[in-house]
Each structure stands twice: as C-alpha cells, then as structure tokens.
Backbone as CSV, one residue per row, in Angstrom:
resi,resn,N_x,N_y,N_z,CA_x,CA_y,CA_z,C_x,C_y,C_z
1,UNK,108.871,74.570,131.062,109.123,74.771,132.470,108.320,73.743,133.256
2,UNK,108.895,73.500,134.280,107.967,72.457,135.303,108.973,72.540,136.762
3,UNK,107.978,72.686,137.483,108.117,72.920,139.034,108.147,71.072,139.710
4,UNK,109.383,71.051,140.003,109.488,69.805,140.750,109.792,70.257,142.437
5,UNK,110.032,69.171,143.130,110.562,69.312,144.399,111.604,68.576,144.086
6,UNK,112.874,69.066,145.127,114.051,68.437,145.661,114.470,68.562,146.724
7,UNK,115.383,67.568,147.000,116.390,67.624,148.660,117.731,67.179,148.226
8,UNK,118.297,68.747,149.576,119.673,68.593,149.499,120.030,67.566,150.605
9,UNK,120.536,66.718,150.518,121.304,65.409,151.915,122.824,66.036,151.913
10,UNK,122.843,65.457,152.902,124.257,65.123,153.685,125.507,66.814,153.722
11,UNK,124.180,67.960,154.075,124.923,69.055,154.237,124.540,69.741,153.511
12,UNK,123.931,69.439,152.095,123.791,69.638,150.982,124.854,69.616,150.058
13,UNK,125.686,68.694,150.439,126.964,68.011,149.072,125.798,67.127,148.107
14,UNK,124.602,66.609,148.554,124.139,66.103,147.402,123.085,66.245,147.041
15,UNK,122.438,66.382,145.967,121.090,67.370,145.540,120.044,65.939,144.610
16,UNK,118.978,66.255,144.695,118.432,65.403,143.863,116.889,65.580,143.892
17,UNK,116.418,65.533,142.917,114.562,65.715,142.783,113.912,64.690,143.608
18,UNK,112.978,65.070,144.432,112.345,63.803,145.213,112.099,63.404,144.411
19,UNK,112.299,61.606,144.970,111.840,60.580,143.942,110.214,60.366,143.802
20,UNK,109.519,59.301,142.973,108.386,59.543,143.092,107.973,58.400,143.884
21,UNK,106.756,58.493,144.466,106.200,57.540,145.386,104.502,56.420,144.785
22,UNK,105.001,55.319,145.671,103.877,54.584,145.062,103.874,53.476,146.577
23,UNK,102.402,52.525,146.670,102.516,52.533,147.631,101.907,51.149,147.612
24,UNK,102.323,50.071,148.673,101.362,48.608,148.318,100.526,48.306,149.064
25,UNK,99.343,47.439,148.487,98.142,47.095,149.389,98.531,45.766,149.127
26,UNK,98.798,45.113,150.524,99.008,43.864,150.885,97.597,42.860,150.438
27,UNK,96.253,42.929,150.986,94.694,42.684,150.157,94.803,43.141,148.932
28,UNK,94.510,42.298,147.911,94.005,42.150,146.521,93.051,43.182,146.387
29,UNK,91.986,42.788,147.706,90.603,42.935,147.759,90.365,44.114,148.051
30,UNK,91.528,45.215,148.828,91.390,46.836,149.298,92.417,47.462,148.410
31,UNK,91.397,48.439,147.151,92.560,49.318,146.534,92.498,50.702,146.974
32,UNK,91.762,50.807,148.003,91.675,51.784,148.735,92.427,52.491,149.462
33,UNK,93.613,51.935,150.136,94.369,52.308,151.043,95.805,51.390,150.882
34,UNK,97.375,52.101,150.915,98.343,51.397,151.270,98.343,50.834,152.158
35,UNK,98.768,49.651,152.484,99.626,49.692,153.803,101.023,49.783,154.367
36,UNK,101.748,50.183,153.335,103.184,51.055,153.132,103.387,51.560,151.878
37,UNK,104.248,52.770,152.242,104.476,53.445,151.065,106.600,53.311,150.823
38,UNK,106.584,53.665,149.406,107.930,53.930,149.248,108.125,54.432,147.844
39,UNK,109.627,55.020,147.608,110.115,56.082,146.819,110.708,55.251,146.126
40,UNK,110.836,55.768,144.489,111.404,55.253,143.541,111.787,56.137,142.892
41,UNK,112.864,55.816,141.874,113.146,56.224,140.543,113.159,54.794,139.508
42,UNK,112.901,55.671,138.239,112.723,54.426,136.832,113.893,55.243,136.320
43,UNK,114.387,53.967,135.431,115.913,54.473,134.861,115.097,55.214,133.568
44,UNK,115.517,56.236,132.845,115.202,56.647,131.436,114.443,58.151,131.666
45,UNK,113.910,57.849,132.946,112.464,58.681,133.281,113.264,60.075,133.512
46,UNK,112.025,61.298,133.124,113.158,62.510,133.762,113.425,63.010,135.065
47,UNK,113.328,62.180,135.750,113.199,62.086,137.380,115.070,61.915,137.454
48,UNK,115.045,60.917,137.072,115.945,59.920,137.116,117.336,60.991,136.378
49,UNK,116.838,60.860,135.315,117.960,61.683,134.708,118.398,63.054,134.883
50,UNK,117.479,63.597,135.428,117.728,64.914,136.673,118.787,64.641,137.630
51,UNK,117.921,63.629,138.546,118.939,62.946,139.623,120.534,62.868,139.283
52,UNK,120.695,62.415,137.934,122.403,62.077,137.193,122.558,63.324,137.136
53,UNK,122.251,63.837,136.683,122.684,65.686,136.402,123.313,66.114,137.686
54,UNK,122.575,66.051,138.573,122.492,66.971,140.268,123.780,66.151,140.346
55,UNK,124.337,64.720,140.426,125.348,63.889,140.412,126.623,64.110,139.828
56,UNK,127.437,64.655,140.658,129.116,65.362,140.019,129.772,63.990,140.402
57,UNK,129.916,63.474,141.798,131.317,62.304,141.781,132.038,63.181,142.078
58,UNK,132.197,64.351,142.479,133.343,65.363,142.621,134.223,64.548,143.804
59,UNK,133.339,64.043,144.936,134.794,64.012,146.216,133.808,62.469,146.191
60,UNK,134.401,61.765,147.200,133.854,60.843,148.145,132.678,60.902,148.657
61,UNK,132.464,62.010,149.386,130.797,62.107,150.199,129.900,62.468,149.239
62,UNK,130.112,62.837,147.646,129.038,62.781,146.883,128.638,61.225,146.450
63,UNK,129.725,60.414,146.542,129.287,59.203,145.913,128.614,58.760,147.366
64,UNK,129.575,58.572,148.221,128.524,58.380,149.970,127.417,58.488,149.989
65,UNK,127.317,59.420,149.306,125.242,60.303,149.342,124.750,59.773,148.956
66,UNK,124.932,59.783,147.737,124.516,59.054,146.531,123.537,57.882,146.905
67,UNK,125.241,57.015,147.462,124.703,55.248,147.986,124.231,55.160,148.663
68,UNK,124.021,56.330,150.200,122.842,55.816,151.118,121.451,56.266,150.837
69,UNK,121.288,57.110,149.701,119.945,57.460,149.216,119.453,56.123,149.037
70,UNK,120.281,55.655,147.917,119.672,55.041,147.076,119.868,53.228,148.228
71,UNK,119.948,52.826,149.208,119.948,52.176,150.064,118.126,52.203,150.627
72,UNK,117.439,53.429,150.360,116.238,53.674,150.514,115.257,53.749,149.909
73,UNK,115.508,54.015,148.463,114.810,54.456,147.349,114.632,53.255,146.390
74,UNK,114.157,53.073,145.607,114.102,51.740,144.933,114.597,52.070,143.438
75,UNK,115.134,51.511,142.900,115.892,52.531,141.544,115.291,51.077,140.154
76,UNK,114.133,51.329,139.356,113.844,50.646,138.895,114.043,50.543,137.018
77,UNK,114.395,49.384,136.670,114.755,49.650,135.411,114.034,49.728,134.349
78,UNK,112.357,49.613,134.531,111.453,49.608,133.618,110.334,49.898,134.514
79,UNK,108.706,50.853,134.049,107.910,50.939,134.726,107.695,49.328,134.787
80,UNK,107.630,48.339,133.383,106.756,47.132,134.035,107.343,46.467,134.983
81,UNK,108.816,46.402,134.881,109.583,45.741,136.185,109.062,46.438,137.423
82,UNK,108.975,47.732,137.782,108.409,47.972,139.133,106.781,47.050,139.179
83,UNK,105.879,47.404,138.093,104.417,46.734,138.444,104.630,44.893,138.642
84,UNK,105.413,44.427,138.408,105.694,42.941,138.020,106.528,42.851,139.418
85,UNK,107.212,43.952,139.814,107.905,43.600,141.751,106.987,43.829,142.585
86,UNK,105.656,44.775,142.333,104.709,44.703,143.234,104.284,43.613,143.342
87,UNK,103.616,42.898,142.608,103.051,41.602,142.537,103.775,40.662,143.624
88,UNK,105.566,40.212,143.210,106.261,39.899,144.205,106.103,39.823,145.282
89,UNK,106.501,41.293,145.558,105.961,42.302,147.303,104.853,41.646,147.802
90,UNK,103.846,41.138,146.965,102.341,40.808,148.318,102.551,39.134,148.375
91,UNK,103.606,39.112,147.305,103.352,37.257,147.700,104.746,37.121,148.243
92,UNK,105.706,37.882,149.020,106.681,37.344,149.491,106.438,37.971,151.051
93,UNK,106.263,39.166,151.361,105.927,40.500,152.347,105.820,39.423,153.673
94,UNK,105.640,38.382,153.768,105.309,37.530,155.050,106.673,37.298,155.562
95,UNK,107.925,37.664,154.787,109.495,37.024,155.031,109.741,38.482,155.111
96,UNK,109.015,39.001,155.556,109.849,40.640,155.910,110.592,40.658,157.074
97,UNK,110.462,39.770,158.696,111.445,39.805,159.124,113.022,38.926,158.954
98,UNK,112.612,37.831,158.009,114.079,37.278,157.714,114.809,38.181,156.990
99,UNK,114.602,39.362,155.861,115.023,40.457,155.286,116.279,41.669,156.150
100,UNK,114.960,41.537,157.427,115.591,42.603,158.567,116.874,41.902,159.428
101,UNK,116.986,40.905,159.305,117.967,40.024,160.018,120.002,40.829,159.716
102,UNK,120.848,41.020,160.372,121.033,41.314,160.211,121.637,43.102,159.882
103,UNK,120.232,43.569,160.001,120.158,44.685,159.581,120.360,46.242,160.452
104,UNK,121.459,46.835,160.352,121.545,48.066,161.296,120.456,49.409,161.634
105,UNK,119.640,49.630,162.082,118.844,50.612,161.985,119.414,51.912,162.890
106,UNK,120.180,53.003,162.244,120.124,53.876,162.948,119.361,54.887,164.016
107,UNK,119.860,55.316,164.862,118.942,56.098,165.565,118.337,57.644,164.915
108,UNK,116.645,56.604,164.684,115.560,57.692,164.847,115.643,58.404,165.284
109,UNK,114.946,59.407,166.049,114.371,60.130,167.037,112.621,59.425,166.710
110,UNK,111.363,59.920,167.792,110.136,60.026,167.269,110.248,61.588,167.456
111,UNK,108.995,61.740,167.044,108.085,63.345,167.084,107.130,63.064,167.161
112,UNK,106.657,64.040,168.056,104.849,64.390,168.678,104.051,63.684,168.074
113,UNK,104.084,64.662,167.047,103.018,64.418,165.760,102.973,63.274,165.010
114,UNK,103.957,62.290,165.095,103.744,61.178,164.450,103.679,60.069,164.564
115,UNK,102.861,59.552,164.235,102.823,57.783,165.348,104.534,57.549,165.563
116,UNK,104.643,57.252,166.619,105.711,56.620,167.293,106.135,55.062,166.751
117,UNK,107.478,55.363,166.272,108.276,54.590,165.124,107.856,54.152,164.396
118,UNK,107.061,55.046,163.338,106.294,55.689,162.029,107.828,55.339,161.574
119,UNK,108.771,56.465,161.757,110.476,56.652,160.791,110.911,55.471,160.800
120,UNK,111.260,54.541,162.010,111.903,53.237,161.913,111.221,52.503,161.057
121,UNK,109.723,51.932,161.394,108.901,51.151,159.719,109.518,51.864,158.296
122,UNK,109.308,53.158,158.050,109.454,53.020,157.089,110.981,52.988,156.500
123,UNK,112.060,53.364,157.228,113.525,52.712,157.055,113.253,51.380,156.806
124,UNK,112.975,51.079,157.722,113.102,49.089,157.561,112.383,48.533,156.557
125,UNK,111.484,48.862,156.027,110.630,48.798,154.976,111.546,49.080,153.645
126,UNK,112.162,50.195,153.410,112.752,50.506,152.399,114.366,49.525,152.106
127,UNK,114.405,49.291,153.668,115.984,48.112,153.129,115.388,47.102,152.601
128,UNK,113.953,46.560,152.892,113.265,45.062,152.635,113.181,45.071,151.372
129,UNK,112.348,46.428,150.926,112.240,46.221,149.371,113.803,46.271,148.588
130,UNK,114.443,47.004,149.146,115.724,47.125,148.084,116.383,45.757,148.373
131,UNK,116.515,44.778,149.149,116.824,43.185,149.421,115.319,42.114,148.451
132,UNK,114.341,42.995,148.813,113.179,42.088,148.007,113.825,42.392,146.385
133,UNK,113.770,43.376,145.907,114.348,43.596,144.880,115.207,42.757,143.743
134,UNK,116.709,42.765,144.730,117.534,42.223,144.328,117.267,40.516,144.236
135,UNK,116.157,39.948,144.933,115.913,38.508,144.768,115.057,39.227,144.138
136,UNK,114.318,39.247,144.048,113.262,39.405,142.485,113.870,39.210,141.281
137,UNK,114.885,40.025,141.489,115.494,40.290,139.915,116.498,38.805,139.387
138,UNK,117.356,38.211,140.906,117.672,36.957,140.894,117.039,35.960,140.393
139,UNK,115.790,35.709,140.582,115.027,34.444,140.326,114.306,34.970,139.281
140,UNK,114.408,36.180,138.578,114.199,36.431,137.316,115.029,36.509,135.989
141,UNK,116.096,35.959,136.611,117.266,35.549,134.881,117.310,34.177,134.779
C-alpha cells in the first residue's frame, strides 16, 4: 500500500497522481534555495505508469487533458536525462525571454495570499522548460 496524491483536471474527465517536483538554483554557489520550481514525470517510474493507467483515450477531452497537462509538466525519459537538463537550464535560463516569444498565457486570476503573478511565472516557466527541453534533446542526437 502507499498513499499518493492526485488531481482530477478538466471536470475531472482526467485523473492523474501529482507529478513529482524538483527545483533549480540558477548559482552553483547557493544549494540552499530554488529559484523556480517545476513538476515532472520519468518514463518507467511508478508515478508515471500510474499516470498511463488513470489514461483511457476514451473521448477527445481525455486526450485534450492529457496534452495540456503535459504542456506543463516535464515528462522525462531517464532520471540522468532530467540531472544532465538541469545543468542545461543554468547555462541557457538567460534566453528565457526568446522561449516566451510567441507564447499565449491564459488568464490567471492573482490571490491575496500570493505574491502577485506568482501563477503567471510559474506557467511561463513551465512552457520554457518544456521548449528548453525539446532543444536539449535536439542538440543531443
């Protein structure tokens, strides 16, 4: 037995175990503190293969779901490939607004309680890495 967390999206047509989180320090020199965080899955992992389970394909808006999760989430194919894209991340992270170019950001809301467009960073953050990503993996074949 093991107690995970999950979220239902988009009505709850789509179900899935929160992914897990990890987070980068832009300084070498501070392992003390992120200065952004973001969500992943590793392919193989039982995170991951949960996630496929919760995953029917039954209509359209499950695959919909699906793809705008994962538009946020970073879906990685080996732990060392994620530690080997961090590395990436601090030596590319200066081209984070040519990334955003382009890029649609839906409407937020803020809340009280949370620094004010806290939600928008970390949206925009999560399209960068999933675009950092895909050149990573480019200039790695």
């Amino acid at each position: 037995m093991k107690e995970l967390g999950g979220v239902a999206l988009d009505g709850g047509r789509y179900f899935t175990p929160c992914p897990e989180i990890d987070g980068i320090t832009l300084d070498k020199n501070n392992s003390f503190s992120w200065d952004f965080s973001y969500r992943y899955f590793t392919k193989g992992t039982f995170l991951y293969k949960l996630n496929q389970f919760f995953y029917f394909q039954e209509s359209f808006s499950d695959k919909f779901s699906r793809d705008r999760l994962f538009e946020v989430v970073l879906l990685f194919e080996s732990e060392e490939e994620r530690i080997e894209f961090k590395e990436f991340i601090r030596n590319n992270w200066y081209k984070r607004n040519e990334y955003l170019k382009n890029v649609y950001v839906p409407n937020i809301p803020n809340f009280h309680q949370y620094k004010e467009g806290a939600f928008v960073d970390e949206y925009e953050n999560a399209i960068v890495l999933n675009k950092m990503l895909k050149e990573f993996r480019n200039s790695s074949e």
